[in-house]
N, C-alpha and C positions, 0 to 999 in steps of 0.2 A: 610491610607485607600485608599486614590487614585491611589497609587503602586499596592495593592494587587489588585483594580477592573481592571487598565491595566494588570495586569500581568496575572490575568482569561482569558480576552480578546485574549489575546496574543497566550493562551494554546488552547483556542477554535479555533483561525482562526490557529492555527498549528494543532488539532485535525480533521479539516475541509479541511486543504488541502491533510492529508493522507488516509481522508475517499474518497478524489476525485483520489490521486493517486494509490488506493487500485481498485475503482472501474476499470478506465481507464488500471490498469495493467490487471484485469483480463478481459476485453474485447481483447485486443492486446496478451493475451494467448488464447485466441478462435480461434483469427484471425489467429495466428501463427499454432495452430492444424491443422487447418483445410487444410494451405499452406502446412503442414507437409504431411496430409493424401492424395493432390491432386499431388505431390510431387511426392511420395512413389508410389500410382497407376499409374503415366506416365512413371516411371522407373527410376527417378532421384536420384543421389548420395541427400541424405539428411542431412548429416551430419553436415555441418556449420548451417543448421535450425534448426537441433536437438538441438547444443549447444547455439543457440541463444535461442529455447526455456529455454533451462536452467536458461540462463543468466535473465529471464522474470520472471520465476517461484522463483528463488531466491531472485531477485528486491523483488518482488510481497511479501515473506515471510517477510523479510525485514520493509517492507511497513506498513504490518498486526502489528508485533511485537513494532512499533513504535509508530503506533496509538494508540496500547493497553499501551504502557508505556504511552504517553499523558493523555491519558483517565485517567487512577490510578492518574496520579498526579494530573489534575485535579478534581480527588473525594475525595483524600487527602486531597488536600485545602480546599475545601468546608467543608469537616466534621471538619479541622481545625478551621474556619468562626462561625462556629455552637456553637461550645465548648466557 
């Protein structure tokens, strides 16, 4: 039993760091738009910021998909715990 309580713990603070890497990626895609749009209005080639957003927006998807596999395993477990 003390395996399966560290190993919740474990899934939680892994569940916790991509809920802060989810949050932080999507602030730093605000940030990046908005460098995009002040960019674009002064006349600037924007292209390496365009694919940098990319690269953000993809992280960020990434990120989402990861927490959500977290998440399921640890519900899994739990309704395993139950049984």
């Amino acid at each position: 039993m003390p395996n399966y309580v560290a190993f919740l713990q474990r899934v939680e603070e892994s569940r916790t760091k991509f809920e802060k890497w989810v949050t932080d990626g999507e602030s730093r895609i605000t940030e990046q738009m908005l460098l995009l749009e002040r960019l674009w209005a002064d006349g600037h080639d924007t292209t390496r910021a365009e694919r940098f957003l990319e690269t953000l927006e993809k992280s960020l998807n990434e990120w989402h998909q990861t927490r959500t596999d977290v998440t399921q395993i640890k519900q899994s477990y739990e309704l395993l715990e139950r049984d």
